[in-house]
Backbone as JSON, one array per atom type, in Angstrom:
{
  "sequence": "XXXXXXXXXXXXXXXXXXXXXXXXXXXXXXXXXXXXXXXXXXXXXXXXXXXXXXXXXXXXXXXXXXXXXXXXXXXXXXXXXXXXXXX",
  "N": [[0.86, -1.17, 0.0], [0.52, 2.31, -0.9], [1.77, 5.16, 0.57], [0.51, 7.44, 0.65], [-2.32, 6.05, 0.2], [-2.54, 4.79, 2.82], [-2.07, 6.55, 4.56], [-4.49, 7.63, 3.77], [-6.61, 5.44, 4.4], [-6.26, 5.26, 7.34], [-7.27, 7.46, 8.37], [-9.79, 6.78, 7.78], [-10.32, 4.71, 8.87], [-11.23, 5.88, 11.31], [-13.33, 6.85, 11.13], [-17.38, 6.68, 12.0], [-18.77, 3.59, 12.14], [-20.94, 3.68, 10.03], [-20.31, 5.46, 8.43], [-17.91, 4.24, 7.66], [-18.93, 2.43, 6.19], [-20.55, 3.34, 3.63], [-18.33, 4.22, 2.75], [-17.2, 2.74, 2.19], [-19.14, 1.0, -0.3], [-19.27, 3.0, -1.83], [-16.22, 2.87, -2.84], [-15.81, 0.6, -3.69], [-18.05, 0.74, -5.37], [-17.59, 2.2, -7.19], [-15.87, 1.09, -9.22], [-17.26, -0.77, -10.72], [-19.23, -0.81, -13.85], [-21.98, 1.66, -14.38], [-24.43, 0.71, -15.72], [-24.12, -1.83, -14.31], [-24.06, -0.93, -11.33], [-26.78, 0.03, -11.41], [-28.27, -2.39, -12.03], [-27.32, -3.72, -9.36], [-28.69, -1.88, -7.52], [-30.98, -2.34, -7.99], [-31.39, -4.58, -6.89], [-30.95, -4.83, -4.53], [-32.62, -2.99, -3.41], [-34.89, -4.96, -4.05], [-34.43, -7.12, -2.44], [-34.73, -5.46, 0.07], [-37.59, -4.63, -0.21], [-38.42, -7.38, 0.04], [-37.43, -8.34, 2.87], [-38.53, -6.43, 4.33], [-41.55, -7.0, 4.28], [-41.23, -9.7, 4.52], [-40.91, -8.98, 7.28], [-43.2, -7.52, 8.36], [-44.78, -9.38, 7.82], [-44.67, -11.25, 10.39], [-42.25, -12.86, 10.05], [-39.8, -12.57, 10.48], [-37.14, -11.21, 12.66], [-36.68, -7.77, 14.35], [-33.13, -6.08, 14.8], [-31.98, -3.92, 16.98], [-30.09, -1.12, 15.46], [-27.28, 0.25, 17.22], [-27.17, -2.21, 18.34], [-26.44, -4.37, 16.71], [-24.08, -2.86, 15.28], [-22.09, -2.83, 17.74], [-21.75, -5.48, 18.27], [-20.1, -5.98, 15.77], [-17.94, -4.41, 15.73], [-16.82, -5.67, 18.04], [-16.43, -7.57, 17.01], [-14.48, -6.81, 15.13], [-12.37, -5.81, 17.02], [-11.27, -8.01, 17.98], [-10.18, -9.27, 15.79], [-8.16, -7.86, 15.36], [-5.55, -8.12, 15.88], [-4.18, -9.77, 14.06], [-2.38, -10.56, 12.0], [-1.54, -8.47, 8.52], [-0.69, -8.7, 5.34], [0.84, -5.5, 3.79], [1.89, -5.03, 1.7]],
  "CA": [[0.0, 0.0, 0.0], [1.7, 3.15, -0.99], [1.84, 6.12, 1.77], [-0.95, 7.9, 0.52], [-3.32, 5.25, 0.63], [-1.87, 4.1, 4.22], [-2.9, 7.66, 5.46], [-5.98, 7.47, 3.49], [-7.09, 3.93, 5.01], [-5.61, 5.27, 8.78], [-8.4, 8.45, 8.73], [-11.32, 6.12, 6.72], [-10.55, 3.77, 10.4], [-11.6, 6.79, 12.52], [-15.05, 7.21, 10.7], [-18.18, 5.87, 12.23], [-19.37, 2.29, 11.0], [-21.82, 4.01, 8.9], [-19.6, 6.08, 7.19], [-17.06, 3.23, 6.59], [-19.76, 1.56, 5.17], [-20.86, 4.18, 2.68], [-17.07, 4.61, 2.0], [-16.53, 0.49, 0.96], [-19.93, 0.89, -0.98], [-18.57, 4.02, -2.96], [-14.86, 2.68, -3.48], [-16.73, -0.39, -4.49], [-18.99, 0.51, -7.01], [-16.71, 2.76, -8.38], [-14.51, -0.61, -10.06], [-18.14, -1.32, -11.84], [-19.98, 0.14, -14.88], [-23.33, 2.44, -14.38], [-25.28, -0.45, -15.39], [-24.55, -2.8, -12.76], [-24.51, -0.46, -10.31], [-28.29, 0.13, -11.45], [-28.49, -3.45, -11.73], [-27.32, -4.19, -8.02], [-29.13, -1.34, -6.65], [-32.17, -2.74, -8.32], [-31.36, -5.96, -6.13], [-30.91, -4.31, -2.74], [-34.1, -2.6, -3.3], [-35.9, -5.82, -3.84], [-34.16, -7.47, -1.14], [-35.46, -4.85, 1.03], [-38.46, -4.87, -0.07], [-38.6, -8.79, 0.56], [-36.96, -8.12, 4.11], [-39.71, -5.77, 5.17], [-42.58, -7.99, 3.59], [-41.63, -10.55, 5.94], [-40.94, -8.5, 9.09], [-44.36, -6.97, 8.53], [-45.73, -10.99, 8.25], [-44.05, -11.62, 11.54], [-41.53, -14.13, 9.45], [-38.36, -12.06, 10.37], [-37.17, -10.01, 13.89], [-35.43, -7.07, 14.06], [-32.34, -6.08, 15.85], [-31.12, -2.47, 16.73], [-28.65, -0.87, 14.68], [-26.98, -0.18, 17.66], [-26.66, -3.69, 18.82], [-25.53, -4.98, 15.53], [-22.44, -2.68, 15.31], [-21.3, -2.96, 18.85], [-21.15, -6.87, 17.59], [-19.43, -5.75, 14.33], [-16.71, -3.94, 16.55], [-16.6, -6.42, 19.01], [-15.56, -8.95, 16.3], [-12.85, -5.83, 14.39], [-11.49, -5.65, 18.29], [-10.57, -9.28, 18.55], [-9.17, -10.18, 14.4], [-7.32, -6.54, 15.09], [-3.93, -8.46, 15.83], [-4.08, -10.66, 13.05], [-1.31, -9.62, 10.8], [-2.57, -8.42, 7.61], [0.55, -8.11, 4.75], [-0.06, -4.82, 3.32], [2.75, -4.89, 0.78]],
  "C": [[0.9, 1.23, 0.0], [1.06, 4.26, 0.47], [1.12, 7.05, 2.03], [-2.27, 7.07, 0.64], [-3.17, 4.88, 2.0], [-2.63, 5.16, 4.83], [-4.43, 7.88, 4.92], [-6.89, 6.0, 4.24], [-6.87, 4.94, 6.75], [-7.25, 6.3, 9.05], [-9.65, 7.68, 8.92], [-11.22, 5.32, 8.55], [-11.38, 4.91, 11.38], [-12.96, 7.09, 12.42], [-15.6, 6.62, 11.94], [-18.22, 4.64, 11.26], [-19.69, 2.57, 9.63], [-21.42, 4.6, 7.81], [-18.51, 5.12, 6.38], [-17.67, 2.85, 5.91], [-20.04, 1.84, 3.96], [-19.62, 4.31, 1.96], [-16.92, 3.58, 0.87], [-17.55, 0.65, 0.22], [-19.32, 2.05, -2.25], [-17.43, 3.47, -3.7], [-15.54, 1.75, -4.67], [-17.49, -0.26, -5.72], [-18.16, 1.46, -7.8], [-15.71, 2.39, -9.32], [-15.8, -0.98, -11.19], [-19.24, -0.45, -13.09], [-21.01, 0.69, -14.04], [-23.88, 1.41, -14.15], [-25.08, -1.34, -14.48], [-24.64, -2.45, -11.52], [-26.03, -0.39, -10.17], [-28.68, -1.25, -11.19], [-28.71, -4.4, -9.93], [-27.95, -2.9, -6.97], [-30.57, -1.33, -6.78], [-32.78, -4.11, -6.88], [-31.4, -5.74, -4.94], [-32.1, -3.81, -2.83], [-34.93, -3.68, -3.21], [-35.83, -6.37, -2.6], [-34.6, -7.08, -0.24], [-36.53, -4.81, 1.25], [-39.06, -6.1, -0.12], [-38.18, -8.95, 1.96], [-38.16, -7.84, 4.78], [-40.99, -6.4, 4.9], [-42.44, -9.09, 5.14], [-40.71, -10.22, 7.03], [-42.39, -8.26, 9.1], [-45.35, -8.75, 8.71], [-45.12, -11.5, 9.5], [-42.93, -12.81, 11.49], [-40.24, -13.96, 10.02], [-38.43, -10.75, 11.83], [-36.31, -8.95, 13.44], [-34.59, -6.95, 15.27], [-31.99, -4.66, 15.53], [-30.33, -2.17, 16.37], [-27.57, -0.65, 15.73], [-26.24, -1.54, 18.42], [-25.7, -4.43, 18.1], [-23.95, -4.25, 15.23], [-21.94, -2.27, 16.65], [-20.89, -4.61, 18.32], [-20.21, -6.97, 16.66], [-18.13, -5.28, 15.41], [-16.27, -4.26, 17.4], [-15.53, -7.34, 18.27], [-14.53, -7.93, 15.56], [-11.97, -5.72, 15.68], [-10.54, -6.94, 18.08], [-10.08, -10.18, 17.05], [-8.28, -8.74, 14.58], [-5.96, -7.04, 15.35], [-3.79, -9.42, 14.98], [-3.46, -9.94, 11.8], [-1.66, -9.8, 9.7], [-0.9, -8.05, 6.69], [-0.27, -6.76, 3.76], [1.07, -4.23, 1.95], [1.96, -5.16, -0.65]]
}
């Protein structure tokens, strides 16, 4: 990783979740054409609206966003010494 990306990655750590998240979704789709971005944001939409379909049929619980990324950062605490080569 060159020395600009190193300090770019070091800040992107300091975000919130939410913003990393938005970040990896941006870097991310920015490697794939227009169309499949439309394509896969066709698919998350359905998904969602198959998610909420069956929460509303009582098929599916929810969990607080909260909850879920204290879990998420519970589990980045404890792979955080797992040497990563970044050459």
């Amino acid at each position: 990783m060159t020395t600009q990306a190193l300090k770019i990655y070091e800040a992107a750590e300091k975000l919130p979740p939410i913003e990393r998240i938005e970040l990896i979704e941006h870097l991310f789709f920015s490697l794939d054409s227009k169309s499949e971005r439309d394509r896969l944001d066709k698919l998350w939409a359905e998904e969602a609206e198959n998610r909420l379909a069956a929460y509303d049929r009582g098929e599916m619980k929810s969990v607080p966003a909260q909850e879920v990324f204290k879990k998420l950062e519970s589990k980045r605490k404890s792979t955080a010494s797992i040497p990563v080569c970044l050459a």
